[in-house]
Each structure stands twice: as structure tokens, then as C-alpha cells.
N, C-alpha and C positions, 0 to 999 in steps of 0.2 A: 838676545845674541845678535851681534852683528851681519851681516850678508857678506856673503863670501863668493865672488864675480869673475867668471872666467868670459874675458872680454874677447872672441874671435873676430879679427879684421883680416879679409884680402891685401884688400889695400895697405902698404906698407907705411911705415911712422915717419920713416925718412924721406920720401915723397912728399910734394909741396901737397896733394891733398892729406895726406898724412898729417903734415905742421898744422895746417891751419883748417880741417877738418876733423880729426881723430884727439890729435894729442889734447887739445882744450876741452875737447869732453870727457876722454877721460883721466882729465885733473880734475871736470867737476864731479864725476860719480866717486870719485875718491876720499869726497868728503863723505861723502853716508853709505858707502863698501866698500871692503878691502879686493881690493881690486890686482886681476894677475892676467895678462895680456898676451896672446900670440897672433905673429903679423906674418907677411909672406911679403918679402923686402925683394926690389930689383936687384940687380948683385951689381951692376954700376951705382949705386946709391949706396952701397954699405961700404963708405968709405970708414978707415978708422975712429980718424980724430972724430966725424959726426957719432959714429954707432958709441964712442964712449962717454960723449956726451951728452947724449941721451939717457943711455944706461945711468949714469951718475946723476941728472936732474931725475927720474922717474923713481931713483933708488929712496932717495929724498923723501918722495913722496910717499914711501911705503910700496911703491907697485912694482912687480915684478911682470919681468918683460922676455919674452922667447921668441924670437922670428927665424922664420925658414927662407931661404934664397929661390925667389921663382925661376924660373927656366921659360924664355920668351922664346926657345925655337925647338919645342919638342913637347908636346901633347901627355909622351906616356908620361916623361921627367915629373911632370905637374901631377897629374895624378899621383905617384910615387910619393910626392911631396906631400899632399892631401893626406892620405894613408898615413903618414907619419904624426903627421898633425893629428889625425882621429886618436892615435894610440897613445900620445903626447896628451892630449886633451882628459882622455880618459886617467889616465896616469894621475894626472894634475886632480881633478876632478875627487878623487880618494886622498889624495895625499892632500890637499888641501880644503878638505870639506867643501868643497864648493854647490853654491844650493841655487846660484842664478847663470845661466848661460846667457851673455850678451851677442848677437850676433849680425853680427853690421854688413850684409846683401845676402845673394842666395847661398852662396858655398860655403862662409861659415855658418848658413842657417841649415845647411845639409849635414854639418857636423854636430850641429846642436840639435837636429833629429834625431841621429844616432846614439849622444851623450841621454836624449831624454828616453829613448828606448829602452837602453841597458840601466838608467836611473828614473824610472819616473816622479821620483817625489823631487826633481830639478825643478827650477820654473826656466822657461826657454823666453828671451826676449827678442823678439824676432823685427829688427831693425833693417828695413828692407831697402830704405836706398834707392828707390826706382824698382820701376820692373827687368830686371838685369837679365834674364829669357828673353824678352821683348828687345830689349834695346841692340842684343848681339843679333837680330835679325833688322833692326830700323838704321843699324847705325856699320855695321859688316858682313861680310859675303853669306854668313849663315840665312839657312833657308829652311823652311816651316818642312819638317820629314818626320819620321817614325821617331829620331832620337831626339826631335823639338819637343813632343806628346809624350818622351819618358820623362822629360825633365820637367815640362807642366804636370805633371802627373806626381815628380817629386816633391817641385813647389806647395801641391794643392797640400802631401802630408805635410809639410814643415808646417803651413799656416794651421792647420787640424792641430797639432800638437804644441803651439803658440799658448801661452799662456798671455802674452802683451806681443803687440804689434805697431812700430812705430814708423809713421808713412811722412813724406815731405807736403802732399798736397793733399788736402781735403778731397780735390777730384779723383786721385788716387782713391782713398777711402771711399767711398760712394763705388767704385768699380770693384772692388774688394767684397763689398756688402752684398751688391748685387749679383757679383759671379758665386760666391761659399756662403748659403745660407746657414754655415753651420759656425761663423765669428759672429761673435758680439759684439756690440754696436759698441757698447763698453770700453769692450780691451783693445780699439783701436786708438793708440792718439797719433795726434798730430804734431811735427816739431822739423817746422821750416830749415834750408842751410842755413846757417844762422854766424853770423863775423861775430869777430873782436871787437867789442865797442870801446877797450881803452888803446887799439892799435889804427883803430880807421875813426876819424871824427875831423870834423871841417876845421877849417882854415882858412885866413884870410887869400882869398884870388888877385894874384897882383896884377896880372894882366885881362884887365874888364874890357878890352879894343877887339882880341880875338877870341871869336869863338872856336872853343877848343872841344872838336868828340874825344870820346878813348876807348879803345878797342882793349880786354884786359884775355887773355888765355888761348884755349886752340883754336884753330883756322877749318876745321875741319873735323869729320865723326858725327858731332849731334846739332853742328853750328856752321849755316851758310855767309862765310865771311861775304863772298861775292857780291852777295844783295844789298850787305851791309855798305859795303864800299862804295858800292853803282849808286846807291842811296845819296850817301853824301855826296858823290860827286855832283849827285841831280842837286842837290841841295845848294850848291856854289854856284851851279851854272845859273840857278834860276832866283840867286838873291845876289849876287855877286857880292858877298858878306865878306870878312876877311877871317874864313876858316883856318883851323888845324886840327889833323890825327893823329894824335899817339895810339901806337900798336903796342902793346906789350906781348909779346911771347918769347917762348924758349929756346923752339927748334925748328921752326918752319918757318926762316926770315928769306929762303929762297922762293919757296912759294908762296910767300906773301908779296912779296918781289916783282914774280912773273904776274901774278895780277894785277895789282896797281899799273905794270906797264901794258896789260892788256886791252885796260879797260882807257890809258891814257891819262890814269891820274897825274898831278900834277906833281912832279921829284921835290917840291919846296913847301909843298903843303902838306907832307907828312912824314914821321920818322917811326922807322922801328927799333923797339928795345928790349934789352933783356932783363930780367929783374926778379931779384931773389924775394924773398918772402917780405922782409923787414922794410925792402924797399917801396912797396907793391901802393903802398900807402899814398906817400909822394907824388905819383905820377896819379893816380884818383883826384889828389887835392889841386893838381895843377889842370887839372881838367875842368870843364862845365857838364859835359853829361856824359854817361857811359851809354855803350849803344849792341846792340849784338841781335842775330836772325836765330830762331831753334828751329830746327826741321821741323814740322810740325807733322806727329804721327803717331801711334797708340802711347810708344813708352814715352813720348815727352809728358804726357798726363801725369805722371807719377812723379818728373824733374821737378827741381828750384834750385837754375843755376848757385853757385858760390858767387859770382859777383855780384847780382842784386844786392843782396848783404853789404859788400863791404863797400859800396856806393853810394847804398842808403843811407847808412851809419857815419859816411863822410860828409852828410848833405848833399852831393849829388843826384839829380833826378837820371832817369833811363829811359833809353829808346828802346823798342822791341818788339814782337810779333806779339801777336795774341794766343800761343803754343797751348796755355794752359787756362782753366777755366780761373785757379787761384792768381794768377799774375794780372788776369783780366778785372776781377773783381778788387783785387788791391791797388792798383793803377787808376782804374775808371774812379775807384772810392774814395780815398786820399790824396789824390794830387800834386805824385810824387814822380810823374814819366809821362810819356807818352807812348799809347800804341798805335802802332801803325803794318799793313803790311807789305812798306818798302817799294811799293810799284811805281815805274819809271814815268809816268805817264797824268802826274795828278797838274791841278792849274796852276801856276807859280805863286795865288796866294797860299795855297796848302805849303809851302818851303816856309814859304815867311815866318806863317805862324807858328813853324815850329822853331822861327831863328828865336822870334818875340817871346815866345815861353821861356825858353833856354836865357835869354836876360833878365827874365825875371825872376825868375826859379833863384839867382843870384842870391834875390834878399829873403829866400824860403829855407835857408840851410838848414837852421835848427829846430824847424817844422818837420823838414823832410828825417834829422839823425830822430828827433823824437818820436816820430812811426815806429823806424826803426829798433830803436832801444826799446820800443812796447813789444816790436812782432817777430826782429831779426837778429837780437844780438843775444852774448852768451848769457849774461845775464837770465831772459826769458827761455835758454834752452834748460838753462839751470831748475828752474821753477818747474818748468814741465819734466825735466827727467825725477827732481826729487818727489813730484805726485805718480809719476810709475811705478817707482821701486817703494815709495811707502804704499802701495797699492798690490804688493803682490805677495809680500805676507800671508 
């Protein structure tokens, strides 16, 4: 008998991590379960003509699709909405035989504790996404108090009652094992962000005179643009090379702005852009390397940015900190980036050699997408989610 998958995501579909983090996965679990989805949508993002377009590609596929409207400036609203979702889930849950709970961070893993309380013969798949406790205290005003220790406290049941637990880093894993002796080594896998490897893949670089960084998403939260910039800057001053930056983001071109003029970048050596999903591609491939800072602090352990992916997969090598022990050991090992941490102060051969890489990296492309397509693209997400769910039978 088939599996019957009630997929819970926060994160909404219509959201660009939605597009290019949610939807492709679950088009591939749709091949081996019947799959029925609820999401918690922005309500500036639920525009018509997208939410029906949607509906109508996913109908296609067989998968049925329910999202609720978050509320981005009222606590209780949310919760409210949550509740609603538990009784929705449950509803579903009978009415459509459902025998696996997918659950993609901690709050749909709070509902898939519930779901497996009142049903224990569910299997609960507990798709964590980072430490999302963690990171609302590494990345926003929240602060370690009695209601952080009810919510580690929640987390500890969800993992207890985890039938499958699917983490982005290995180092994540190893702090999992170590903290709950009570998971199996077993039921934890592994399964990086992982791109489109038929949407992001190289191309010829027509301009081989400039060397071109590219900045790709937020300025800010889990990601120190500033370093990043001061970087390059130091990078120009001390090869006088004939650089360029593309920025890509969405909604912070003001504050990207008041930096570059803080710091006295140079107005002709970089542009910022905005860039929808389809686009996102193009501006990778007109690039030479991508480059980006992660704060570095417990929850980035458990991160794997989305752009490494789709950089990788385009042939692009990366610049980057050493945030995590997985980025460190796939960087040092294959020779696909450089890590560095960004400090203003190193000898002007240290610039060089990172001009010299970056030129040569050039005729490395289809070295670099083939890591890639082994470690980062959907492809090998595919492989890894179909040994999960043939695995929990």
C-alpha cells in the first residue's frame, strides 16, 4: 500500500525559499507518496494569479495543498493560526489515512508531536532545518529565560518521538547524538540545501578582464555583509585588479547603500539588483565566485546556506568563513572555495592569491558542478529522501 504524507511547512510555497527550497522536494516525495501539504503563507505573497498557479501545477501532480495566512505583527494571531493547523492536520490525518507526518523545523515538528500522540502508529519525520530555538536567540532579540527551557524541553519530546530525523550538517548530527542519548545513530540522515542542477549549471564567462564577486540574498540576521564588503574592498586596494560586485537582494538596497558608502566603496565597482527566482541563475553565471560572512555561533552548526548549492552546480567556486565544521571539510577537500576569515590586515600577497585562484577556478567549472551534482543538487536529495521513506516501513 502506498504512504500517505502529510507534509507540514512554516515556511510558505510562495516565498522564494518556498520556490526553490520546498516545492522541488515535494515534487520529489510525490513520486513514492501521496502527498497533502499545509503551509503558513505571508499574506503580501498570496497574491491571486500566483496562489492559482500554484494550486493548478501541484493539482497535476496529485498533491493537495492548504495554507493559512501568518500574521507578522501579533503573537496571539499566530498561535490562533497554529491551533487551527493542529485541528486541520488532525482532520486530514483520518480523512485521508495518513501514516507519515513530514515535518520541515520545529513548529510543524510541534504539530507532528501532537498528530503522533493522538495516533501513535504515524511515523513522524522530523526535518529540522537548523536549530530554529537556537538561531531565534543567535540571530534576534530573544534571550535564553524560562520560556527558551520550555521550548528545549519541547524540542527534546519531538526528537523522542521522531521516528526519522533529517539534519543539513553532519556537525549538526554529532551535537544531536551527543546531547539525546536516546536517537539512533541510524535514524538520523543527512541531506544538505541542495539547488536545481537543470536551473543553475555553467556557462560560458564572457568577460575574463574583470574579476567579478556576487553577493546573492539577505544583508543581514545570520549574515555579516560588512566583512564581506571591507573584504573586497581590502581585496582591490591591495591587487588593484579590475574588480566587480553584484549584490542581489530584494529589500534592503538602502542599507546596502549606506554601507558601501560608509565604508567608501567605490559607486562604479558595484551594483545592486533585484532578482526573482528564474533570474537568480544569470547573475551566478556572470559572476566568478560567490562570497558571503555567517556569524559564526552555536545555530550556524546545524546551517547550509541555499547559495553554496546553486554556485556550486553553476561552477562557481565560494568565498566564506569557516561557520561550520561541513563547509570546512568540503572546501579544504575538493577545491571548490576558499575559506578565509575576512580580516583587514593580512600581507598583499594573501589578496593575490586569492585574485590567482579565482582565474583559475575559470577552467575548473565542470569539476566544480560535478561535486556538486554528487553532494548538492536535487538529484542526490532525491536518493537520500527515497532511502528515508523506503526505510520507515
Amino acid at each position: 500500500m502506498q504512504n500517505k504524507t502529510l507534509y507540514i511547512s512554516y515556511n510558505g510555497l510562495l516565498e522564494p525559499l518556498g520556490q526553490s527550497q520546498i516545492i522541488p522536494y515535494i515534487e520529489i516525495l510525490s513520486k513514492f507518496t501521496k502527498i497533502s501539504i499545509i503551509s503558513i503563507e505571508n499574506q503580501n505573497s498570496l497574491f491571486y494569479k500566483s496562489k492559482q498557479n500554484l494550486r493548478s501545477i501541484l493539482k497535476k501532480k496529485k498533491i493537495q495543498w492548504k495554507f493559512f495566512n501568518r500574521n507578522n505583527f501579533s503573537t496571539f494571531k499566530n498561535i490562533f493560526i497554529i491551533s487551527k493547523i493542529i485541528f486541520t492536520s488532525i482532520f486530514l490525518m483520518y480523512k485521508k489515512k495518513i501514516n507519515i507526518v513530514h515535518a520541515r523545523s520545529f513548529i510543524p515538528g510541534l504539530i507532528g508531536f501532537v498528530l503522533k500522540k493522538i495516533n501513535p502508529k504515524i511515523k513522524l519525520i522530523y526535518d529540522i532545518r537548523g536549530f530554529w530555538i537556537d538561531e531565534k536567540i543567535d540571530r534576534t532579540k530573544f534571550t535564553k529565560n524560562y520560556f527558551y527551557n520550555f521550548l528545549i524541553f519541547l524540542d527534546k519530546c519531538i526528537y523522542k518521538n521522531s521516528d526519522r530525523i533529517i539534519c543539513l550538517t553532519n556537525h549538526s548530527r554529532l551535537i544531536l547524538i551527543k546531547k539525546y542519548n536516546f536517537i539512533k545513530k541510524s535514524n538520523i540522515f543527512i541531506i544538505p540545501t541542495c539547488g536545481d542542477h537543470n536551473n543553475f549549471f555553467p556557462v560560458k564567462n564572457l568577460n575574463n578582464k574583470q574579476i567579478q564577486f556576487c553577493y546573492v540574498g539577505s544583508v543581514g540576521g545570520a549574515y555579516d555583509f560588512y566583512k564581506v564588503v571591507s573584504f573586497i574592498l581590502e581585496i582591490y586596494k591591495n591587487t588593484n585588479e579590475n574588480i566587480f560586485f553584484s549584490i542581489i537582494n530584494t529589500s534592503q538596497h538602502n542599507k546596502i547603500k549606506s554601507i558601501m558608502d560608509k565604508i567608501n566603496f567605490p559607486r562604479n565597482l558595484y551594483k545592486i539588483s533585484e532578482s526573482n527566482r528564474e533570474d537568480i541563475s544569470s547573475f551566478i553565471n556572470s559572476s566568478d565566485i560567490g562570497c558571503f560572512y555567517a556569524n559564526e555561533n552555536f545555530s550556524i552548526k546545524a546551517s547550509f546556506p541555499t547559495r553554496i548549492a546553486e554556485f556550486l552546480l553553476s561552477g562557481k567556486p565560494i568565498l566564506c568563513n569557516s561557520f561550520n565544521d561541513d563547509v570546512i571539510d568540503m572546501i579544504d577537500n575538493n577545491n571548490i572555495g576558499i575559506i578565509s576569515d575576512f580580516k583587514l590586515n593580512y600581507e598583499p600577497n594573501y589578496y593575490t592569491k586569492i585574485i590567482n585562484y579565482i582565474k583559475k577556478s575559470r577552467d575548473n567549472r565542470q569539476e566544480i558542478r560535478k561535486f556538486a551534482i554528487d553532494n548538492l543538487s536535487l538529484k542526490y536529495a532525491e536518493n537520500k529522501l527515497s532511502l528515508i521513506y523506503g526505510s520507515i516501513n
